[in-house]
KEFI-8639 format. One record per residue (C-alpha): residue in three letters; chain; x, y, z. Coordinates in Angstrom, 3 decimals. Layout:
<pts>
residu chaine px py pz
ALA A X Y Z
...
</pts>
This chain:
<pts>
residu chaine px py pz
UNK A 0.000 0.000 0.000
UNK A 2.907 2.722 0.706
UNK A 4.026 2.187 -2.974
UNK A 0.525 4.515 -4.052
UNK A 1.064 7.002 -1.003
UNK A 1.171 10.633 -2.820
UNK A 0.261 8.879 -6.182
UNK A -1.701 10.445 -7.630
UNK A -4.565 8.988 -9.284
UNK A -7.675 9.871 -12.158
UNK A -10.126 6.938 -11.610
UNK A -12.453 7.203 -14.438
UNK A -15.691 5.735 -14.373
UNK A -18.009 4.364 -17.003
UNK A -21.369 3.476 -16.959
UNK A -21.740 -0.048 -15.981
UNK A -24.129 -1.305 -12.714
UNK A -20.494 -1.973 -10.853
UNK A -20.312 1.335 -11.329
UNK A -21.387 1.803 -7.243
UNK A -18.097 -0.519 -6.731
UNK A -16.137 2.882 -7.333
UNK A -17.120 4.487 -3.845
UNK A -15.294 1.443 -2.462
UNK A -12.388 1.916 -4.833
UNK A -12.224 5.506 -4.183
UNK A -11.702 4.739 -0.122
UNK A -9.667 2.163 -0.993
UNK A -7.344 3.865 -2.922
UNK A -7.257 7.445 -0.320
UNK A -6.927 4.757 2.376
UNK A -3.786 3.868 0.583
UNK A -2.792 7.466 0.576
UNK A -3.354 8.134 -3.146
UNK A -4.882 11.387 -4.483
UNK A -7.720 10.683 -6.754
UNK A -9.827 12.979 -8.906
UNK A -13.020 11.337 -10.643
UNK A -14.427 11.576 -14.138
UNK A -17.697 9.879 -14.575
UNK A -19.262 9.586 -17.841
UNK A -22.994 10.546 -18.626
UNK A -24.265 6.868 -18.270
UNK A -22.281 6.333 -14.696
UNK A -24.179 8.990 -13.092
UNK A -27.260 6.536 -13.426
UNK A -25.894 4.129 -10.922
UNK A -23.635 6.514 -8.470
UNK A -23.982 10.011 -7.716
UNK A -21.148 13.134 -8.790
UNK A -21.499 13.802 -4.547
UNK A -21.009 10.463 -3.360
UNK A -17.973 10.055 -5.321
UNK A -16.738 13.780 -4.511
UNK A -17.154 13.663 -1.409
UNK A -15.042 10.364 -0.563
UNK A -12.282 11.910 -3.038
UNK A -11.971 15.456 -1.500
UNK A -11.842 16.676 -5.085
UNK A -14.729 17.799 -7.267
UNK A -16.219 15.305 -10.088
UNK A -15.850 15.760 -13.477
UNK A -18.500 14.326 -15.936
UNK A -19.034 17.154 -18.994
UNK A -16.813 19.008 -21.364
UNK A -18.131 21.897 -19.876
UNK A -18.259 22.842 -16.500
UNK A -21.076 26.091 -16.853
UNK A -23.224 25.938 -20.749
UNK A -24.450 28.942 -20.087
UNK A -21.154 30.601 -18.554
UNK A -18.892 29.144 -21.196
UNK A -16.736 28.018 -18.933
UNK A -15.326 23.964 -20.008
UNK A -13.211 21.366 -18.130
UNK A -9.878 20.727 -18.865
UNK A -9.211 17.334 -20.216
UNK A -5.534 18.392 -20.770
UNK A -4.639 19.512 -16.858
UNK A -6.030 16.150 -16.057
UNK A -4.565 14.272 -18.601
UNK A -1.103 15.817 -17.677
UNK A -1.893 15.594 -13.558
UNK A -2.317 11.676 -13.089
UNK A 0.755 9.118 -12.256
UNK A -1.933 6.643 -13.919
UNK A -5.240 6.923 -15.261
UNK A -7.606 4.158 -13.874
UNK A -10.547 3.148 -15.941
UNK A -12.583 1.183 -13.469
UNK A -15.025 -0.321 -14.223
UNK A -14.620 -0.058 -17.800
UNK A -17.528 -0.979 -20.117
UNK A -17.100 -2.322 -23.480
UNK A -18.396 0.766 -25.031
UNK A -15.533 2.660 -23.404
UNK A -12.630 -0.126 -24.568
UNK A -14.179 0.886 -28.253
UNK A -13.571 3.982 -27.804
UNK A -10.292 4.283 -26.668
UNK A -9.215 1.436 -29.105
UNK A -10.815 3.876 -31.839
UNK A -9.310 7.638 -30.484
UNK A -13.133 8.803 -30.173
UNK A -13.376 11.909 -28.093
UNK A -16.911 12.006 -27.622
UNK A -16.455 11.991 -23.753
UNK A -14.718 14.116 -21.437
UNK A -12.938 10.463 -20.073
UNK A -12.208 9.727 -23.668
UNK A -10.774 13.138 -23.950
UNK A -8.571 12.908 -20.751
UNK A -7.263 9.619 -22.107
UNK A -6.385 11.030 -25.273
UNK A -4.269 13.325 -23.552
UNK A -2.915 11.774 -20.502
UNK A 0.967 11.533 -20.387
UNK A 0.712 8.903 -17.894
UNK A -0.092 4.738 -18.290
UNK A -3.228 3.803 -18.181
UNK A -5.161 0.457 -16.438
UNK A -8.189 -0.576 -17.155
UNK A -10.720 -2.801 -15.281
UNK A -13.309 -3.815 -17.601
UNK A -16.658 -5.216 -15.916
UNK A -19.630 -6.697 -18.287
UNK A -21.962 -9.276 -18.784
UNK A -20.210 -12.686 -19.614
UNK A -20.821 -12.473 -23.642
UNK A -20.127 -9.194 -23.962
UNK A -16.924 -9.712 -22.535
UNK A -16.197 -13.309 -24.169
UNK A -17.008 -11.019 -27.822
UNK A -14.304 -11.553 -30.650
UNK A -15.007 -7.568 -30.834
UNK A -14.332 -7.073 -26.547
UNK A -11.349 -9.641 -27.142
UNK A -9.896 -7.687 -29.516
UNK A -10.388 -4.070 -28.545
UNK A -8.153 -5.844 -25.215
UNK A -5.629 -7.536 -27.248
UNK A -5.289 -3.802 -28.894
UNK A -5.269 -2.219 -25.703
UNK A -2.455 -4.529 -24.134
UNK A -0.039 -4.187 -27.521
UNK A -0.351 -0.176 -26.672
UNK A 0.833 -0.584 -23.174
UNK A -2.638 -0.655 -21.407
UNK A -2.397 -3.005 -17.927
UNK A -5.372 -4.745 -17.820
UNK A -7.163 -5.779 -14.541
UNK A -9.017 -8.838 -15.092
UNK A -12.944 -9.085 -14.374
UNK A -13.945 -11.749 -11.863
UNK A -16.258 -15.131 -12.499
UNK A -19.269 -15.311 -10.665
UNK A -22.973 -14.097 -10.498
UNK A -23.513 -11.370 -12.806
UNK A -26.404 -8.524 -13.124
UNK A -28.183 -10.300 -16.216
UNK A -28.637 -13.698 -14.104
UNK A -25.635 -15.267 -15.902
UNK A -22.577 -17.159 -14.407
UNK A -19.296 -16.361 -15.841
UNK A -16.418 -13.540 -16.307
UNK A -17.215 -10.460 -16.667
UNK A -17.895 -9.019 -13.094
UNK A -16.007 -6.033 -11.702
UNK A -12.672 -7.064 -9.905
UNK A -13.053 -6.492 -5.976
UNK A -11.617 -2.619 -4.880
UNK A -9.138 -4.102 -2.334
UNK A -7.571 -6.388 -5.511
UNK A -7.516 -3.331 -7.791
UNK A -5.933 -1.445 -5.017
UNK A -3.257 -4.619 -4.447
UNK A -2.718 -4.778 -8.587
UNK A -2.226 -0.651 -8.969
UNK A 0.544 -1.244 -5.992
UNK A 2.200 -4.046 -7.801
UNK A 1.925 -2.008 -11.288
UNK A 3.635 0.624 -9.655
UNK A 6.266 -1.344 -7.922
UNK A 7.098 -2.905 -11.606
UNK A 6.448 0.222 -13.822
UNK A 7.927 2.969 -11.569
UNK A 10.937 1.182 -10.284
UNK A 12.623 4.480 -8.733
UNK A 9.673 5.579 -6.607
UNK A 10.456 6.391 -3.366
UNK A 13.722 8.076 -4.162
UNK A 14.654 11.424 -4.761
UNK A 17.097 13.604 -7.392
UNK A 18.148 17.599 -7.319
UNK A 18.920 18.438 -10.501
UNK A 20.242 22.268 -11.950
UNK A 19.189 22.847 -15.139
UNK A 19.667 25.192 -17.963
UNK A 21.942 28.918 -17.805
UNK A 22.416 32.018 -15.175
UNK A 21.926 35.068 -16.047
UNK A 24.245 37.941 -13.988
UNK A 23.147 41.001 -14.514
UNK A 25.145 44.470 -15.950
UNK A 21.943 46.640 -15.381
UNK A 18.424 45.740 -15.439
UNK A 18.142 44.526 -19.143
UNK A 21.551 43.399 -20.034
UNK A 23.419 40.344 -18.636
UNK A 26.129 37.787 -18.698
UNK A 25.209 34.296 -19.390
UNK A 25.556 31.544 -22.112
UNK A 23.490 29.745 -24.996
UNK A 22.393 26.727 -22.388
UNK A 18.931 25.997 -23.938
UNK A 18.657 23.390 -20.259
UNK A 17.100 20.782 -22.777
UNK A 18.758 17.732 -21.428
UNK A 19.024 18.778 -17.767
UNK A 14.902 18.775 -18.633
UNK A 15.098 15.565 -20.703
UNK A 16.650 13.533 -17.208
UNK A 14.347 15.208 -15.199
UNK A 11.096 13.713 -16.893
UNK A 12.732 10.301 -17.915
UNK A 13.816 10.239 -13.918
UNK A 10.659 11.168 -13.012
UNK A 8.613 8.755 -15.448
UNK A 10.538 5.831 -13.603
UNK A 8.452 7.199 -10.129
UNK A 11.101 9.451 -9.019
UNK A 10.470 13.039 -6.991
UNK A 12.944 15.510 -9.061
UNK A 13.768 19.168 -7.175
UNK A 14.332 20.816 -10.392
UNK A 16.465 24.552 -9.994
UNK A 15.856 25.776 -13.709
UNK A 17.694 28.835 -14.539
UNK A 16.117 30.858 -17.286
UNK A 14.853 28.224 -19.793
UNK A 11.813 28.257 -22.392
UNK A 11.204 24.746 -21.041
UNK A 7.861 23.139 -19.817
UNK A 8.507 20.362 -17.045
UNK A 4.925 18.914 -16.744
UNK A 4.934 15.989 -14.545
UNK A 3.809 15.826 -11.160
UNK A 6.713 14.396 -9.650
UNK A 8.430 17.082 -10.816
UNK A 9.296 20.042 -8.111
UNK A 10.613 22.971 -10.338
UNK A 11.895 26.249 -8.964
UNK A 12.346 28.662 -11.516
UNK A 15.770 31.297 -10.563
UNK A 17.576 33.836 -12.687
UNK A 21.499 33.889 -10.949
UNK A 23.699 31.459 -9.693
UNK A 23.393 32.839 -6.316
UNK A 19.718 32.105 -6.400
UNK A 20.123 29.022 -7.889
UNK A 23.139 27.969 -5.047
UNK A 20.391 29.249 -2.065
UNK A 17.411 27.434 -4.359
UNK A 19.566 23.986 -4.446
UNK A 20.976 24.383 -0.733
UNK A 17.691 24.785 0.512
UNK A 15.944 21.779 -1.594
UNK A 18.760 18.943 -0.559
UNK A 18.043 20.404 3.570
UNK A 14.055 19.905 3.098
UNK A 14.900 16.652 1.520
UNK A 18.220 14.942 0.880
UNK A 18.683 13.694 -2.446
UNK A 19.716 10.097 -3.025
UNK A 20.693 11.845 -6.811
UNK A 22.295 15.108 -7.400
UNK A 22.659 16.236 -10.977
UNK A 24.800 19.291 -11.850
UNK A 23.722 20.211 -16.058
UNK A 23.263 23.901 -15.255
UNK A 25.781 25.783 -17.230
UNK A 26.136 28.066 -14.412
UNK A 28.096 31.717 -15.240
UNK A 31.798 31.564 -13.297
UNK A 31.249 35.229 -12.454
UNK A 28.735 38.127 -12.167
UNK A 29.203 41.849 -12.410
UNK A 30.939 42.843 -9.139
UNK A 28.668 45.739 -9.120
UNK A 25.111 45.814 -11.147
UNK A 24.035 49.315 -12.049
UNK A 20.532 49.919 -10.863
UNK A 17.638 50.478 -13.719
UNK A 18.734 50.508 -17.478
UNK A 22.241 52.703 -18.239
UNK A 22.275 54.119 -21.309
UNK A 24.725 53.364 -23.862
UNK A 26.684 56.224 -23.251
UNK A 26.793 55.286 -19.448
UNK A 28.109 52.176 -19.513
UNK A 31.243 51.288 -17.649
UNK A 34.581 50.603 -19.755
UNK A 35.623 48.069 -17.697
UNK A 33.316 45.125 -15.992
UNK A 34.423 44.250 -12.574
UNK A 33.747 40.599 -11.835
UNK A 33.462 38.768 -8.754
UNK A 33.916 34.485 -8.979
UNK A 30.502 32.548 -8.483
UNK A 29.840 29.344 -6.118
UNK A 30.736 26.403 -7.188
UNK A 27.082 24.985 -7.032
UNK A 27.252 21.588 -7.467
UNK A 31.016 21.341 -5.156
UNK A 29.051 22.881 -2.608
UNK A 26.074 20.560 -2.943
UNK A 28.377 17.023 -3.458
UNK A 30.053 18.414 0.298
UNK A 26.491 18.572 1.280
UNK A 24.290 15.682 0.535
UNK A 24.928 12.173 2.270
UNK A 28.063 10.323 1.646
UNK A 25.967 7.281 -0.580
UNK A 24.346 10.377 -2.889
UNK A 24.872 9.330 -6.424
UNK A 26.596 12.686 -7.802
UNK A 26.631 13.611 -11.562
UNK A 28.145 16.510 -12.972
UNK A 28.542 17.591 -16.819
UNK A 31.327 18.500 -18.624
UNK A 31.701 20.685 -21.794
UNK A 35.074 20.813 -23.595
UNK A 36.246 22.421 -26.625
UNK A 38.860 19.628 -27.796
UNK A 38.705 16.167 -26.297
UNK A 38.294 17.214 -22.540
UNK A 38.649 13.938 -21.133
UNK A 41.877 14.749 -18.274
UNK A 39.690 17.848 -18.075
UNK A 36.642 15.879 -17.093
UNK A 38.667 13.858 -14.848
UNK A 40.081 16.525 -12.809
UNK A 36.471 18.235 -12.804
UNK A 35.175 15.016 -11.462
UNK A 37.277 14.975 -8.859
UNK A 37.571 18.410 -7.855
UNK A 33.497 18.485 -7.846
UNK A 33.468 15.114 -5.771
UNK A 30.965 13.723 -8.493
UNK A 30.888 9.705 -9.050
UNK A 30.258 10.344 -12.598
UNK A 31.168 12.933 -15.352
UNK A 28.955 13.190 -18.137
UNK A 31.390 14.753 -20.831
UNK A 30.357 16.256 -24.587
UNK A 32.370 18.465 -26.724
UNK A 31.588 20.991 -28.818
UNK A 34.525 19.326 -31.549
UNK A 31.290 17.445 -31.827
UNK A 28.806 18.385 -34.497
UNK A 25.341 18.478 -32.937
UNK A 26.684 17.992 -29.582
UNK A 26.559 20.701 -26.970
UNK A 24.339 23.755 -26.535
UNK A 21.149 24.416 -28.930
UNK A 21.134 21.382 -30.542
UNK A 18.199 18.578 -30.094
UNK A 20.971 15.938 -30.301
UNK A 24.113 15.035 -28.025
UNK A 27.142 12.970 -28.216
UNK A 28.539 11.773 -24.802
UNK A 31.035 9.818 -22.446
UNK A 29.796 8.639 -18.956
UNK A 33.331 9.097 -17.345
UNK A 33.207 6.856 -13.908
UNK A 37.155 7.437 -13.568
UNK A 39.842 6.846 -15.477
UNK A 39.832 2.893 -16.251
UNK A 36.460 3.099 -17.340
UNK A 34.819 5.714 -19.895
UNK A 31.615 4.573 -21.771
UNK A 30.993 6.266 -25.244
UNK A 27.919 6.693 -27.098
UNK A 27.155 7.845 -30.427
UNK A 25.143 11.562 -31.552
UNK A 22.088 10.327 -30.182
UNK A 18.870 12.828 -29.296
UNK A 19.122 14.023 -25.769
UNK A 16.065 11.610 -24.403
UNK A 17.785 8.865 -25.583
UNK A 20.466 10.393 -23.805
UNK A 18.643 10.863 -20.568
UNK A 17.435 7.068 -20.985
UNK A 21.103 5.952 -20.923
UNK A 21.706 8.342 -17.864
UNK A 18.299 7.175 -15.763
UNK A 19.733 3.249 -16.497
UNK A 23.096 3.592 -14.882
UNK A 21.214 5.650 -12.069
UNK A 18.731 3.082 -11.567
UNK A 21.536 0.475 -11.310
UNK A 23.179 2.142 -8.703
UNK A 20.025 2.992 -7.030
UNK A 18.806 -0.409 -6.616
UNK A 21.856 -1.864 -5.352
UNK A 20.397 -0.193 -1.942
UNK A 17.478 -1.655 -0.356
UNK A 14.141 -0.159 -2.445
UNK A 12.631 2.763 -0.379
UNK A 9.312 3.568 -0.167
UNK A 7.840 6.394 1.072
UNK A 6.369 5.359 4.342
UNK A 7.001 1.620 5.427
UNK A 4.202 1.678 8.604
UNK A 1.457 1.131 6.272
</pts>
């Protein structure tokens, strides 16, 4: 049960008679500490009410694509497509299965699934020959090749008099399959990474600035695929044009390295990081003195004095616990590797990601990046230009690895 604490959780339901099993499901699944907003469709209000189902989640229901006809105002599929860690069809009617097998957005469920970023599970509950249809059989074979988990219905007495499969798994079975789902599919829940993404910006006067062309796309990229795999991510983001939207995601949004040194200090206190990630390409030095407001051209100083930055992710490695897994990133010019050995060590990182910009389509403001995972000096892995997800793929494996060489943690073992 602690594996769905602070999930969080859109339980959709459909309009079958186990629809009245969701109230159970919905206690069930809060019980287990899980957040849960509901989306009914039309035909589910007939057999449970909006309140009932509101009232056991905390959250409002959702059942229309708009909230207020006469106001205008409309729901947004997209904010709960993009605000689940799973989205739970359950129970699922065979109409439903059609329609997501199909794309139809003729639903405000449909439309949530169509944009959820998250997996999705089904539970499909129905009379026994409905659900033993080639047409039900295949709309779940269909499912299943997509990446749909589905929860199988249970044999037994069902609402048209018949025996067979088809009825409604029990809540407290859901409940105990979403846990294992989530113990297989998110195998870094539980654990934690800081990562700095993206550039500083140090100001001259109030518009101008010293800084660099870090677009913070594969700090970004490692923070979602790190987060898809069920970990919390502090993200400090300098000033990127970057959306981060996952809800394990923690993003703090700074402008200067001093900001972003107090921003990550402060994150690895509230919560020490079993991962710190250093891809900011933070500025070595700021303006010694900032002139207040805008100078005009004619104002402007001949000579910049410059005062030396924090080493951000030094100060962080001396920080965190001793069995933090510590990445830092390298950018070289040439080669770089004794570079990227020295940094390593005078960083106290366990691993130096290096790229060069000798590299075409490596490096800053490119989609694309060719790196070495430098763990020391006997052993340097290469990779080939590759985009920087796949990048952040190869990065979350060997981070996993070491991760799960520890005992798993989860976030609260008294339940």
């Amino acid at each position: 049960m602690a594996m769905l604490k602070g999930r969080r959780v859109v339980l959709g339901v459909t309009g079958s008679i186990a629809a009245y099993k969701s109230a159970f499901l919905v206690r069930e699944l809060v019980k287990a500490g899980a957040e849960v907003r509901v989306v009914m469709t039309p035909g589910a209000k007939e057999f449970i009410t909006p309140l009932t189902l509101g009232t056991l989640s905390g959250h409002p229901v959702h059942s229309e694509l708009t909230d207020d006809r006469e106001a205008g105002t409309w729901t947004d599929h997209v904010e709960l497509g993009l605000w689940g860690d799973v989205v739970l069809v359950a129970p699922a009617t065979a109409h439903t299965l059609a329609g997501m097998v199909e794309g139809r957005g003729d639903s405000l469920l449909l439309t949530v699934l169509l944009s959820a970023k998250c997996p999705v599970v089904v539970a499909p509950a129905m009379d026994r020959d409905m659900f033993t249809h080639p047409a039900t059989t295949a709309n779940l074979d269909a499912l299943r090749s997509r990446g749909v988990h589905v929860i199988e219905p249970e044999e037994g007495e069902l609402a048209s008099g018949l025996e067979g499969k088809g009825r409604l798994a029990d809540p407290v079975r859901i409940r105990e399959e979403l846990t294992a789902w989530f113990r297989n599919h998110a195998p870094l829940l539980g654990y934690r990474a800081l990562i700095t993404v993206g550039p500083t910006h140090e100001p001259v006067d109030a518009v101008r600035f010293i800084g660099n062309r870090s677009s913070g796309r594969q700090g970004v990229a490692i923070a979602m695929e790190l987060a898809r795999r069920g970990m919390t991510v502090d993200l400090i983001a300098g000033p990127i044009d970057l959306a981060t939207d996952h809800p394990g995601i923690d993003r703090r949004d700074v402008g200067t390295a001093l900001e972003m040194n107090a921003a990550a200090q402060e994150a690895a206190r509230a919560h020490a990081p079993d991962v710190v990630i250093g891809t900011a390409a933070v500025s070595d030095v700021r303006p010694s003195a900032p002139i207040d407001g805008k100078a005009a051209k004619g104002d402007l100083p001949d000579h910049l004095g410059l005062t030396e930055n924090p080493d951000i992710l030094a100060g962080l490695n001396a920080s965190v616990p001793a069995d933090c897994f510590k990445v830092g990133f390298a950018l070289a010019h040439d080669d770089g590797l004794e570079a990227a050995l020295r940094k390593k060590d005078r960083k106290g990182c366990d691993l130096m990601v290096l790229n060069s910009l000798a590299d075409q389509g490596a490096g800053f403001g490119h989609t694309t990046n060719r790196v070495r995972f430098v763990h020391g000096p006997d052993r340097i892995d290469s990779f080939e230009l590759k985009s920087k997800d796949a990048v952040a793929v190869d990065l979350a494996e060997v981070i996993q690895a070491r991760l799960l060489q520890r005992p798993p943690i989860e976030p609260d073992s008294t339940l």
